[in-house]
C-alpha positions as CSV (number, residue, x, y, z in Angstrom):
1,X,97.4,142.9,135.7
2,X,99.9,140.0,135.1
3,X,100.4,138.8,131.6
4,X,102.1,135.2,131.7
5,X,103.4,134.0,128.5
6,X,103.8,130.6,127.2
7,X,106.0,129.2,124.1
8,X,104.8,125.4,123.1
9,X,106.8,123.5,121.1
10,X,105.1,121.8,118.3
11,X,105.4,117.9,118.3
12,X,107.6,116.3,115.3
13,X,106.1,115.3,112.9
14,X,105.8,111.3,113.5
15,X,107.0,110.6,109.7
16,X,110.4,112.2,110.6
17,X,110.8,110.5,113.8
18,X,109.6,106.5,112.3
19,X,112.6,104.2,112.1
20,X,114.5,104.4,108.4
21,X,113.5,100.7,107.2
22,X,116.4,98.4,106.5
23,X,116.6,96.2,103.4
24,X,117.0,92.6,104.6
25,X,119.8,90.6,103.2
26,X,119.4,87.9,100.0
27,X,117.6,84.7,101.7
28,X,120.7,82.8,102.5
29,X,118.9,79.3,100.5
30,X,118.3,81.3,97.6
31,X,121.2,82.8,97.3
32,X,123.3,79.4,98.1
33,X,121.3,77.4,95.2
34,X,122.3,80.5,92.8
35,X,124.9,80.7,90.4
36,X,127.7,83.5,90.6
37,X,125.7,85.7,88.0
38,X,122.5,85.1,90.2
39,X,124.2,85.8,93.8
40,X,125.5,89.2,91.8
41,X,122.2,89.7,91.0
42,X,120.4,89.1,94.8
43,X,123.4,91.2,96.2
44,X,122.7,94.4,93.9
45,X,119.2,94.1,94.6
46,X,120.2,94.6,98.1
47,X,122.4,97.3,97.8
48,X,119.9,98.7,95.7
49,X,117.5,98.6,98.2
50,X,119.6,99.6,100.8
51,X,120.8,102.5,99.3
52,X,117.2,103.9,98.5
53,X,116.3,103.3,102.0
54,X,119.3,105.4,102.3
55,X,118.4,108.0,100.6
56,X,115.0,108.5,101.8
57,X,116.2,108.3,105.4
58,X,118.8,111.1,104.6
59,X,115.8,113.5,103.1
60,X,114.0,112.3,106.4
61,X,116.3,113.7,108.4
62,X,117.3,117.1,106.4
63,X,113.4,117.7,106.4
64,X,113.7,117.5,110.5
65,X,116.6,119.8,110.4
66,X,114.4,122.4,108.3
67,X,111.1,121.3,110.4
68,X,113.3,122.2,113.7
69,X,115.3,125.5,112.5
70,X,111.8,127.0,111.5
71,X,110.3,126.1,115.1
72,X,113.7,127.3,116.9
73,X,112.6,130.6,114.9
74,X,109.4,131.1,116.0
75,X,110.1,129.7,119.4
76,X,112.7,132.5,119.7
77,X,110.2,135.0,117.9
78,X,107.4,134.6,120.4
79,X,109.8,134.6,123.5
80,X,111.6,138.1,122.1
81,X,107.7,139.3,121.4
82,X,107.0,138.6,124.9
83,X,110.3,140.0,126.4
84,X,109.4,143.3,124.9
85,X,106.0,143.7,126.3
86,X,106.9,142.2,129.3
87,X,106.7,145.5,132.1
């Protein structure tokens, strides 16, 4: 009797592999036609933006870090399982 043993890796979860989006700049006529309060304004908007983006790309990627230490675990689980009743 020969027992063959096969470890398959899960896929990634698709929501931690989509691009991070990207805030696009002020529209360059709006932000010509404004006023130096109102170009202020359009450029913390943007970093606002940007920096959420940020953020949520940064918790995208620590939950793909967690996601793939937990499958390295059971990966190496199930191949030490079937090391051991290997004959």
């Amino acid at each position: 009797m020969v027992n063959h043993y096969q470890t398959i890796l899960p896929e990634i979860p698709s929501v931690l592999m989509a691009d991070c989006p990207v805030a696009p700049p002020p529209d360059r006529e709006q932000y010509l036609a404004s006023d130096w309060q109102g170009k202020e304004n359009l450029l913390a908007q943007a970093y606002i933006a940007q920096t959420t983006n940020l953020a949520s790309c940064n918790i995208d990627k620590k939950n793909l870090r967690t996601w793939w230490a937990q499958t390295r675990e059971a990966v190496e689980k199930a191949n030490a399982a079937g090391e051991k009743a290997a004959p």
